[in-house]
C-alpha positions as CSV (number, residue, x, y, z in Angstrom):
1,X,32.5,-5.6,-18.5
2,X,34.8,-7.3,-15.9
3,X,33.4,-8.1,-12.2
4,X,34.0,-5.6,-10.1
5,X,34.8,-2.8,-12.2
6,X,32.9,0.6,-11.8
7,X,31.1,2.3,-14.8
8,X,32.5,5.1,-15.6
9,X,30.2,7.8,-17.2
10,X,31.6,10.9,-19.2
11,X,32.1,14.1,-17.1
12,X,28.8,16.3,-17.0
13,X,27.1,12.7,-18.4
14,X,23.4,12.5,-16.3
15,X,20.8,9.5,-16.4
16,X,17.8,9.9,-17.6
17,X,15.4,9.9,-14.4
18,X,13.9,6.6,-14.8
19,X,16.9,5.1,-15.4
20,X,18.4,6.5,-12.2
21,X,15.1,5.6,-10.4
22,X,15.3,2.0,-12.0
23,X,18.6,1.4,-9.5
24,X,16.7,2.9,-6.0
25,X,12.9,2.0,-6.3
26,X,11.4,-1.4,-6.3
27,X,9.7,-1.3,-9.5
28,X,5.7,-1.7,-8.4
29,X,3.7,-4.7,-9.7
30,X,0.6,-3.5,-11.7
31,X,-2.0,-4.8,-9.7
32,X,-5.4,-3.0,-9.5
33,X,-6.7,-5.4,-6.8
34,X,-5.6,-7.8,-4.4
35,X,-7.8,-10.5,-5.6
36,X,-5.9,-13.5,-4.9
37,X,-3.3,-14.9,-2.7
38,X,-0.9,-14.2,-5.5
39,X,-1.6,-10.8,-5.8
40,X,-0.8,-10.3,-2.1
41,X,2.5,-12.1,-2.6
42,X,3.3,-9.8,-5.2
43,X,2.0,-6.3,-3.0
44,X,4.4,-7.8,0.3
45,X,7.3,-8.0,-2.0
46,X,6.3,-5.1,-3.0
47,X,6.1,-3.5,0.5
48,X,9.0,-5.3,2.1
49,X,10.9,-3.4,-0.8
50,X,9.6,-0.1,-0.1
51,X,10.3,-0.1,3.4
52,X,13.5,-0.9,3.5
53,X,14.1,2.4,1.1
54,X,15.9,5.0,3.2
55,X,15.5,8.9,2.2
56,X,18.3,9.2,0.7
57,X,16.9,6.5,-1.9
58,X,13.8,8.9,-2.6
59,X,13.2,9.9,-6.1
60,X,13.4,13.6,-5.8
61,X,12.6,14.2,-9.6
62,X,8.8,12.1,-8.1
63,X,7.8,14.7,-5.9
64,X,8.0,18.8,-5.9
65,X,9.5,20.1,-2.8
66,X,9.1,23.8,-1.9
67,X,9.6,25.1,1.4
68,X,7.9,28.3,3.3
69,X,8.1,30.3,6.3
70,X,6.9,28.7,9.1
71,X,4.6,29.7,12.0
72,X,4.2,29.1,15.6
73,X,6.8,29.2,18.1
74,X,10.3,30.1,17.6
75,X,10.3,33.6,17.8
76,X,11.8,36.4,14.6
77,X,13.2,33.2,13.7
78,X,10.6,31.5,11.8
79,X,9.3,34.5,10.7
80,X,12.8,35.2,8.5
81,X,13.3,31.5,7.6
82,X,11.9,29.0,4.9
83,X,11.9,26.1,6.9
84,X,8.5,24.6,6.5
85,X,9.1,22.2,3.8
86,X,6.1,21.0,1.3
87,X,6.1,17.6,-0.5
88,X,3.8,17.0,-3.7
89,X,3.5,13.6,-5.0
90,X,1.7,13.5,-8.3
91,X,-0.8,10.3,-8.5
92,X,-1.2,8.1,-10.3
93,X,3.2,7.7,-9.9
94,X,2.9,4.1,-11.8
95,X,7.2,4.0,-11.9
96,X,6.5,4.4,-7.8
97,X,3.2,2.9,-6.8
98,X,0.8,0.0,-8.0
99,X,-2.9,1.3,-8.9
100,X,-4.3,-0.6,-6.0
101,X,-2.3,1.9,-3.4
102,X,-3.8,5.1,-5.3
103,X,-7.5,3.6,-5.0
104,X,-6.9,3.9,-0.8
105,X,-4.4,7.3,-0.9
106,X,-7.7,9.1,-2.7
107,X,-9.2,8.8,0.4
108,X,-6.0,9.7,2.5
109,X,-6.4,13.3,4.6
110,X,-3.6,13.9,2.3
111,X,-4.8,14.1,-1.2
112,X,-5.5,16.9,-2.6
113,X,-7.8,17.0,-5.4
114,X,-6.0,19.9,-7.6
115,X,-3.7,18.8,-9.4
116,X,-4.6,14.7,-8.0
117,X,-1.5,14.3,-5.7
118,X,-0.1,13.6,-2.0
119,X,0.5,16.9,0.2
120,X,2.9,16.3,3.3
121,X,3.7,19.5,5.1
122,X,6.6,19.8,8.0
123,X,7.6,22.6,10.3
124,X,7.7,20.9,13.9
125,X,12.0,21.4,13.5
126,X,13.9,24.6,12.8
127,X,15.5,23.3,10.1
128,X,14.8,22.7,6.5
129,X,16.3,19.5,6.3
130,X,14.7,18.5,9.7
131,X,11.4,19.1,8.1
132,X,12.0,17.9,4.8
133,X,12.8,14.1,6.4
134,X,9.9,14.6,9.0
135,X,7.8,15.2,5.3
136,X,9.7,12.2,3.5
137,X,8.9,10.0,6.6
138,X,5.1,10.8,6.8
139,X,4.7,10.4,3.3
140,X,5.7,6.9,3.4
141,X,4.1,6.0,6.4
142,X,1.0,7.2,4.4
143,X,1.4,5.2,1.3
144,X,2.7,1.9,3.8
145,X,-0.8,2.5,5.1
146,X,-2.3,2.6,2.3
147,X,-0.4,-0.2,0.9
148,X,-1.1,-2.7,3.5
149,X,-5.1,-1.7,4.0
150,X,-6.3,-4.9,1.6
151,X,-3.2,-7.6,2.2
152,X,-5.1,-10.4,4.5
153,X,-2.6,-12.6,6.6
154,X,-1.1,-16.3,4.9
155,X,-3.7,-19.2,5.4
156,X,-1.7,-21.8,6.9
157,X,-2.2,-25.4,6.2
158,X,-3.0,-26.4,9.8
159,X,-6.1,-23.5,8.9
160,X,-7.0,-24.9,5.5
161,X,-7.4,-28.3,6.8
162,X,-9.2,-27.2,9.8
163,X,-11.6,-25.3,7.4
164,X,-11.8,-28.0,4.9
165,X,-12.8,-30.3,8.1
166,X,-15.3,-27.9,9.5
167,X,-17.2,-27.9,5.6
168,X,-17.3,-31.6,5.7
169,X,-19.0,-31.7,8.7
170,X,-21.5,-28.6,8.3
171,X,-22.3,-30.9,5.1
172,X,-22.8,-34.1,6.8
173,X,-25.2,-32.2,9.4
174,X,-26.9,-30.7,6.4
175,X,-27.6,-34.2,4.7
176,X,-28.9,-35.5,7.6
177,X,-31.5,-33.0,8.9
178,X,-32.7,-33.0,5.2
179,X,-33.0,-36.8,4.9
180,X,-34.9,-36.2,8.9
181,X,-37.0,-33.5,7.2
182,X,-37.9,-35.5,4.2
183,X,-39.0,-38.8,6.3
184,X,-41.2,-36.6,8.3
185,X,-43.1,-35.2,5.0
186,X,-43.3,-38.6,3.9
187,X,-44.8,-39.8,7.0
188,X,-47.8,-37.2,6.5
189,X,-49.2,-38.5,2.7
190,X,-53.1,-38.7,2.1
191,X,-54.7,-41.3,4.8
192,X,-56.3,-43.6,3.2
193,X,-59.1,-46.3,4.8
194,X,-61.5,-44.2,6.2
195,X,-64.3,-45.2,4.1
């Protein structure tokens, strides 16, 4: 295919979902802990990826949206509409999130156990599409919470050799109140002369 050409698909032509997914969604590492300083690498590529995904970017075919008449304030007019909008993300999503995210979102306020998924509810606006973005946006906050719970900041190497320095010298002052400890033991052996 020649640079800057655009693929042309045949009319009515759809891609499969992972395939369209593949093009919007950083694919997520498989990481089941952040063990290491690699694995944390990994997760804030990770996370730096996510966040910059915009709602349009979303994978819809991810998540069941259904919306419901609201309550609360607004008059007849919240009692005619559908405007409170209700996202369900499935977990485990492995094509959206790495197993050490769905460890932390069981314990989010907004799991629900049956069927195991994310529940996001909106209807603070008047709108549908209002409420679905506020439901979008507090869904990814959530899992960017979750996300981040474990990562611990970058050692730098002023830190490591400050570390490494501090050892040494807890060492040092080790060896040397042993070595006091064990010429004070040796000092007290059986007395001998008094016969």
């Amino acid at each position: 295919m020649l640079a800057g050409t655009a693929l042309s698909w045949p009319r009515g032509f759809r891609l499969p979902p992972l395939a369209r997914l593949a093009s919007t969604v950083a694919r997520p590492p498989s990481l089941a802990a952040l063990n290491t300083q690699d694995d944390m690498k990994l997760a804030r590529v990770w996370i730096s990826a996510f966040e910059k995904m915009s709602a349009e970017d979303w994978p819809k075919n991810l998540t069941d949206i259904s919306f419901t008449r609201s309550s609360g304030p607004g008059g007849q007019h919240v009692n005619r509409t559908f405007s409170k909008a209700v996202v369900r993300l499935p977990l485990p999503s492995p094509t959206l999130l790495p197993p050490y995210v769905v460890a932390h979102l069981r314990r989010s306020p907004h799991y629900s156990n049956s069927p195991p998924s994310l529940l996001v509810s909106s209807s603070t606006h008047r709108t549908q599409q209002t409420n679905l973005a506020d439901c979008m946006s507090k869904l990814k906050a959530t899992i960017l919470d979750a996300a981040r719970r474990d990562l611990v900041g970058e050692t730098s190497e002023a830190q490591k050799e400050k570390v490494k320095e501090l050892v040494d010298r807890e060492k040092l002052r080790t060896a040397k109140s042993k070595k006091m400890r064990k010429e004070t033991k040796s000092g007290r052996g059986k007395v001998r002369g008094w016969d």
